[in-house]
C-alpha positions in Angstrom: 6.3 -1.3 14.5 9.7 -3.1 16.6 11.4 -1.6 13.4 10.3 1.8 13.7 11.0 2.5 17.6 14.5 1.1 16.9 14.9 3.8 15.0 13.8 6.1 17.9 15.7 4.1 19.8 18.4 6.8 20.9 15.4 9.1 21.5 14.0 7.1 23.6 16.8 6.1 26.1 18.3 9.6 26.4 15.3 11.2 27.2 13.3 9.4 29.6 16.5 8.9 31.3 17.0 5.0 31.3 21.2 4.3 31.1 20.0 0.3 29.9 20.7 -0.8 26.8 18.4 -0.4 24.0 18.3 -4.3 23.2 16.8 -5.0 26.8 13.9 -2.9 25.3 13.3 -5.2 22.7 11.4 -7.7 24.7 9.0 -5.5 26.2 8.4 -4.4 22.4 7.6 -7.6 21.1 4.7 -7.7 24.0 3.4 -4.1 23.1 3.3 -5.8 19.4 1.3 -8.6 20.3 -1.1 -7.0 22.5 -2.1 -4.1 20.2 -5.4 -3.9 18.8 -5.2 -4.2 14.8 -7.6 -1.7 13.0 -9.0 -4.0 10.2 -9.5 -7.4 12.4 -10.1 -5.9 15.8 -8.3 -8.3 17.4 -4.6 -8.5 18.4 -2.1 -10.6 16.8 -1.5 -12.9 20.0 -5.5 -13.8 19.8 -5.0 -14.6 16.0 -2.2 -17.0 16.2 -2.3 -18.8 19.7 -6.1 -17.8 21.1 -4.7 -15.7 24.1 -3.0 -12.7 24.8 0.4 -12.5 27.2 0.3 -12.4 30.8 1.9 -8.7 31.1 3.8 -8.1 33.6 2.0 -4.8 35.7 -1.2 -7.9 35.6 1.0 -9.6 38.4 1.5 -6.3 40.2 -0.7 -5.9 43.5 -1.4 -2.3 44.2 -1.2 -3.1 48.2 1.7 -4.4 48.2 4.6 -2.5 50.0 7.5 -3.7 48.7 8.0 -4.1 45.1 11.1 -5.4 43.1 12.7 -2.6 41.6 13.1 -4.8 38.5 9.8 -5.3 37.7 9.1 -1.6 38.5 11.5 -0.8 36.1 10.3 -3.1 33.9 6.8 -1.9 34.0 7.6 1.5 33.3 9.5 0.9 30.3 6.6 -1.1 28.8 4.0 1.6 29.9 6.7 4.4 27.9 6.9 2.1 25.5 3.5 1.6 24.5 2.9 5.4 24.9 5.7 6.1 22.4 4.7 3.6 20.2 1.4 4.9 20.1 2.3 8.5 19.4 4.4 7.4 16.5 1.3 5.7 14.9 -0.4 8.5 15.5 1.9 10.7 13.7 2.4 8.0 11.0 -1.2 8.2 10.4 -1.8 11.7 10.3 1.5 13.0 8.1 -0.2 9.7 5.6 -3.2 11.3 5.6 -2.7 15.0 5.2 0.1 13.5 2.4 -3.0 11.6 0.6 -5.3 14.6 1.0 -3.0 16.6 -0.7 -1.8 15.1 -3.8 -5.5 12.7 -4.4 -8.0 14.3 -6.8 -11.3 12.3 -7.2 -11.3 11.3 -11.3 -14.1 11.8 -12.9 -14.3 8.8 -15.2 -18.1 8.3 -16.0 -19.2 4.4 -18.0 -18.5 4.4 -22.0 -15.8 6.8 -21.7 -12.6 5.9 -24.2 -9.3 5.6 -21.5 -6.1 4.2 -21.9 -5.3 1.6 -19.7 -1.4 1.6 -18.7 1.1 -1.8 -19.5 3.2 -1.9 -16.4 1.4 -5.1 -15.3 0.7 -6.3 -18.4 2.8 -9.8 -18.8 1.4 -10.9 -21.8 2.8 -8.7 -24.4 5.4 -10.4 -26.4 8.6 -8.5 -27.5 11.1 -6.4 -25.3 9.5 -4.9 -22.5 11.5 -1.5 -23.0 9.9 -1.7 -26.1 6.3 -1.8 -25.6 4.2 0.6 -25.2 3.5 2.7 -21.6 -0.6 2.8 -22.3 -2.8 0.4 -24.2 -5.2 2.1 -26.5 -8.1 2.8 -26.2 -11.3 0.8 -23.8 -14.5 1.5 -22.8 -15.7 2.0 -19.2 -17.4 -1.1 -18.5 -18.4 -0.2 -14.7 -16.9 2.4 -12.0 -15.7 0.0 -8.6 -16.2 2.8 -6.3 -14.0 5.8 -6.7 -11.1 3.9 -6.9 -11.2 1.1 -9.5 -12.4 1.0 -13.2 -13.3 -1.7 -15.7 -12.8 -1.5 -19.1 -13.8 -3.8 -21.9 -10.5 -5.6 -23.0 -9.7 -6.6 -26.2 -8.9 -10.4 -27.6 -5.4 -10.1 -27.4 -5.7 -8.8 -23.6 -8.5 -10.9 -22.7 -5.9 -12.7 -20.1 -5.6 -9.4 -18.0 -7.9 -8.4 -15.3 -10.1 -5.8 -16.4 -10.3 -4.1 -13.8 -7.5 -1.6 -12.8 -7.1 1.4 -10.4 -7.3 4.0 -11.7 -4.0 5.9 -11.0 -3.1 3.1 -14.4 -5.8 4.9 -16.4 -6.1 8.1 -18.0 -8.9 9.9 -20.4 -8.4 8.7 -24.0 -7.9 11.9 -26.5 -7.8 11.7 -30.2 -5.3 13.8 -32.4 -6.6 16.7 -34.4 -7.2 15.2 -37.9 -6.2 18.3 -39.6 -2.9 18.5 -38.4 -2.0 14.7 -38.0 -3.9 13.5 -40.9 -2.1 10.6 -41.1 -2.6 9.3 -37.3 -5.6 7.7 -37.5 -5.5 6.1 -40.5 -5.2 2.8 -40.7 -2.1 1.3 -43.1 -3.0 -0.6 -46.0 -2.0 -4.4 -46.1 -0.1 -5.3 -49.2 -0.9 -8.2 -50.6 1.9 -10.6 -51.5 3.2 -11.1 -55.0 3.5 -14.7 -56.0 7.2 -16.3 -57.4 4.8 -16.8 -60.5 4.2 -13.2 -61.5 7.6 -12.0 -61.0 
């Protein structure tokens, strides 16, 4: 989050009309860091890693008081601008993420015993040149659907060291070739059996 407001960091000065220097800036980010809610834990990042959040510096401020030192004023206002940009550009974040998502994600409609190629870009067991190899290892059956996101197949011996289970943006629906114009496809090649120095 530091990262991304650095990038508005231009923005930022020349519009709310501060003429500091955008570094001074960075200490009053670090606090709107620690103190920010996370979404999956609840909790903010100070809590997690010392048990207690940051004395801020508008908590030492008393409303009834007359006189107030124009530093911490300043200060206090920047971190209040701060935390409302910062919020904004989550906001944003979120929403262009989502609509993106929305967009290009079709539900698949992979259903258990189906035959679906499962692709090879993690696969780190399969000997020979890696250009080499094939994009999709054919074919598996649909073992169980993990939600609408994950798939697992029933793996093979020689696979039996990779995770069946896989998302399914590495799977697609297995088709087989038209037998009358690729007769030969199918068809499994006859082993030769070796001729002994005997014979010969």
């Amino acid at each position: 989050m530091v990262r991304i407001l650095c990038e508005y960091g231009l923005e930022f000065k020349y519009c709310d009309g501060f003429t500091h220097d955008w570094c001074t800036v960075l200490p009053a980010l670090e606090l709107v860091n620690k103190i920010s809610i996370h979404s999956s834990t609840n909790q903010t990042p100070a809590i997690l890693e010392k048990g207690w959040n940051p004395k801020l510096p508008q908590d030492s401020l008393r409303k009834e008081l007359v006189g107030i030192h124009p530093t911490a004023s300043s200060f206090k206002g920047i971190l209040d601008k701060t935390r409302k940009h910062a919020v904004r550009c989550m906001e944003d974040s979120f929403a262009y993420a989502k609509d993106k998502w929305d967009k290009s994600h079709a539900i698949p409609d992979f259903k258990v015993r189906d035959l679906v190629l499962v692709s090879t870009i993690d696969f780190n067991n399969i000997k020979g040149c890696k250009n080499l190899k094939d994009s999709f290892a054919e074919p598996f059956f649909i073992k169980a659907l993990h939600g609408e996101n994950a798939v697992e197949v029933e793996l093979s011996k020689e696979l039996s060291n990779k995770h069946p289970t896989s998302q399914v943006s590495l799977i697609k629906l297995y088709k087989s070739s038209d037998a009358e114009k690729f007769p030969l496809s199918n068809k499994v090649p006859k082993v030769i059996p070796l001729i002994e120095s005997s014979e010969i």
